[in-house]
C-alpha positions as a printed Julia matrix, in Angstrom:
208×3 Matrix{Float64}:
 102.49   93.19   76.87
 106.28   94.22   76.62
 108.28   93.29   79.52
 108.85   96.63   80.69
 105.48   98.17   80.32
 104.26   94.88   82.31
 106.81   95.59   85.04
 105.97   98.78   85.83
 101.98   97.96   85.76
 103.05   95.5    88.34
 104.88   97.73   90.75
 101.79  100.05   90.33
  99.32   97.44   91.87
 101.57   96.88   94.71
 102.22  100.7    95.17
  98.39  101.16   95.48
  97.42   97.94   97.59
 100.71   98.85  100.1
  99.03  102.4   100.66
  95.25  100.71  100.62
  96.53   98.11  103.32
  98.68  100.91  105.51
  95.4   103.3   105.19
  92.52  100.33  105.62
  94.55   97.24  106.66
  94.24   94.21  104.67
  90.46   92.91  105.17
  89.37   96.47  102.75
  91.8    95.93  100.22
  89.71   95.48   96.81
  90.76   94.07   93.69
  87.96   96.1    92.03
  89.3    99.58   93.08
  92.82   98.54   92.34
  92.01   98.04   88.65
  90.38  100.51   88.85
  92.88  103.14   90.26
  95.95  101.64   88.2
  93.49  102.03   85.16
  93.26   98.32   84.19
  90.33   95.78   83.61
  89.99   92.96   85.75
  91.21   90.81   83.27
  94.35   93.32   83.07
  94.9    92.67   86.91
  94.4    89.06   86.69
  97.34   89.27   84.37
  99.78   89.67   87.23
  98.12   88.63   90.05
  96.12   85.49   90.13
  94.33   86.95   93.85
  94.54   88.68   96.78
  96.87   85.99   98.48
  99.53   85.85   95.55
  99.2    89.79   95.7
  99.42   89.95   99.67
 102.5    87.87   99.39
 103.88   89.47   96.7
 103.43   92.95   98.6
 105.43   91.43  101.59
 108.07   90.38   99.76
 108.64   93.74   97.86
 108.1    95.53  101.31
 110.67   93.09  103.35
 113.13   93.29  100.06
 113.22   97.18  100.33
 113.51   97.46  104.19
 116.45   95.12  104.32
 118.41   97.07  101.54
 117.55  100.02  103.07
 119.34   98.98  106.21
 121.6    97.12  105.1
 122.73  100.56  103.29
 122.84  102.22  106.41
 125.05   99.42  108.25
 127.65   99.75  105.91
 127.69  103.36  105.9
 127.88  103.03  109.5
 130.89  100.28  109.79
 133.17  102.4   107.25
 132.93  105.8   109.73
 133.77  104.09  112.87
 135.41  100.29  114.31
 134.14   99.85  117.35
 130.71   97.29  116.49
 129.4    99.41  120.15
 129.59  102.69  118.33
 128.6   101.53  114.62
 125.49  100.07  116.21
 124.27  103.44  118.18
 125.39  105.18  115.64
 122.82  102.98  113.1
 119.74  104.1   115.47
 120.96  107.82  115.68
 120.45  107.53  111.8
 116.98  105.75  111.7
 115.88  108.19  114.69
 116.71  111.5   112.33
 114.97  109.56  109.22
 111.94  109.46  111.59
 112.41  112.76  112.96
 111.89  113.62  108.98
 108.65  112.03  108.29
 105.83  114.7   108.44
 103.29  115.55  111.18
 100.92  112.56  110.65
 103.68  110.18  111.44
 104.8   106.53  109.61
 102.77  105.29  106.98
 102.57  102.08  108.98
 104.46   98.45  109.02
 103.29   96.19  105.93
 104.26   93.22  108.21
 102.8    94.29  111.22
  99.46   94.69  109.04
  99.38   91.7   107.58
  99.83   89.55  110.86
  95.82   91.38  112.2
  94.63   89.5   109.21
  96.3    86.68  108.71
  93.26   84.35  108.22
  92.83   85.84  105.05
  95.9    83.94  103.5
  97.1    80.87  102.92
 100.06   79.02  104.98
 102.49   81.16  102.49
 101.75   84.61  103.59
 101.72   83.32  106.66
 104.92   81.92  106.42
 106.11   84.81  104.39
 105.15   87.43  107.13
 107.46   85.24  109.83
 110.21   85.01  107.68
 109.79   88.51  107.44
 109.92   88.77  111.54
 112.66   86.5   111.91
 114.85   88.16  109.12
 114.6    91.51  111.17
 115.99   89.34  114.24
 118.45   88.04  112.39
 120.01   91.33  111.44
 119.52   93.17  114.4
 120.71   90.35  116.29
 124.06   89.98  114.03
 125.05   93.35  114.8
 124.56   92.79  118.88
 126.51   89.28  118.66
 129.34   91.61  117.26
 129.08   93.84  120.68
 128.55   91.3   122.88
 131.9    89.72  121.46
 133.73   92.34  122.88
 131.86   93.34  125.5
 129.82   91.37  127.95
 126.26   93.12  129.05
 125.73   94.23  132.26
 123.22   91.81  132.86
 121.86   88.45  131.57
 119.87   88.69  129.09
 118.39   87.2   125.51
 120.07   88.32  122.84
 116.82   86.82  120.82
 114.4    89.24  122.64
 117.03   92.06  122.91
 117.21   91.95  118.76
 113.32   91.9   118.83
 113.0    94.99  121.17
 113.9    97.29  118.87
 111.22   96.01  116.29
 108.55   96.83  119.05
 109.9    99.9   120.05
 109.43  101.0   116.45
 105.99   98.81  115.69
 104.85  100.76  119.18
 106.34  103.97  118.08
 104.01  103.78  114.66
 100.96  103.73  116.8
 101.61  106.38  118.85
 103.03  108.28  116.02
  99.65  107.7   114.48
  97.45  108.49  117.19
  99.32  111.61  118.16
  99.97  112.93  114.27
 103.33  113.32  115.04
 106.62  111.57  114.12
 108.38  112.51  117.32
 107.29  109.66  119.32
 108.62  106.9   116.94
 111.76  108.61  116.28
 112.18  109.05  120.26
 111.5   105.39  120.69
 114.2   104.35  118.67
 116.41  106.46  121.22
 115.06  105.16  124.14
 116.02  101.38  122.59
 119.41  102.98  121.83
 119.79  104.55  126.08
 119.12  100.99  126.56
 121.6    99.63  125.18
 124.26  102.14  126.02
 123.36  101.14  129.69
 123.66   97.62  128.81
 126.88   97.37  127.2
 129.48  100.56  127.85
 131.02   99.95  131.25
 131.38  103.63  131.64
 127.69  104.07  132.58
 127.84  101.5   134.75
């Protein structure tokens, strides 16, 4: 099979099990109706994927891949229209709020990693470990950019900067089911603002 033909395939199967997982979760996903919907044999799906685990954590990795270029795409469009890390940070969840406020009635397909962790007995220590890494990376670059306020300006009051990166991952995991249940995007999109209210109180003195 050519390279680029084979490639392609590939991206297909995760394309289809990412919206089987985000529509049924994990525990329906079927290797059967995969094949079948990217037109291949078994044998043909084998090919690139030796199971379900190797495709669960190849699925991850694709999904965490995309996210962090994605944001990272949006950080530096942020840092080159303003200085101040305060601004380029509120600024950054004014932009993911209006890509939210975008989606259509229905609201966000759903989190790949948030999925994964309901069925996580279904995989081997490697997803496992795959889907933290995938937790702590959005820590880590939430958290960078609040290290960079916090530099220059102390918060109002103690608190983690740990748990402070990971509220805004819950605000938008939360947002998703609400968005869900309510068929609309608007709740998502306004939790991400409520995270970014939070913050303003937390770290410009002129609110306080």
């Amino acid at each position: 099979m050519p390279q680029q033909v084979s490639e392609e395939t590939r991206d297909r199967i995760l394309d289809l099990a990412e919206e089987s997982v985000l529509a049924r979760g994990f525990g329906s996903l079927s290797i059967s109706e995969l094949a079948q919907a990217a037109a291949l044999s078994k044998n043909g799906f084998f090919y690139h994927f030796s199971d379900k685990t190797e495709l669960a954590r190849a699925m991850l990795q694709r999904y965490v891949q995309e996210g962090h270029a994605i944001f990272m795409d949006t950080v530096s469009r942020t840092s080159a229209m303003c200085d101040d890390p305060l601004d380029q940070l509120l600024l950054l969840l004014r932009l993911i709020a209006e890509h939210f406020e975008t989606l259509q009635d229905g609201g966000h397909p759903g989190c790949l990693v948030a999925a994964s962790c309901y069925h996580d007995r279904l995989f081997d220590a490697k997803v496992r470990a795959a889907n933290r890494d995938a937790i702590l990376l959005r820590r880590a670059r939430i958290k960078d950019l609040i290290d960079k306020v916090v530099a220059m300006r102390p918060p109002a009051v103690e608190v983690d900067l740990d748990d402070l990166a990971d509220a805004l991952c819950a605000h938008i995991d939360g947002g998703i089911v609400f968005s869900r249940v309510l068929n609309s995007s608007k709740p998502l999109s306004d939790q991400v603002l409520v995270y970014r209210s939070h913050l303003k109180l937390l770290f410009d003195p002129a609110l306080r």
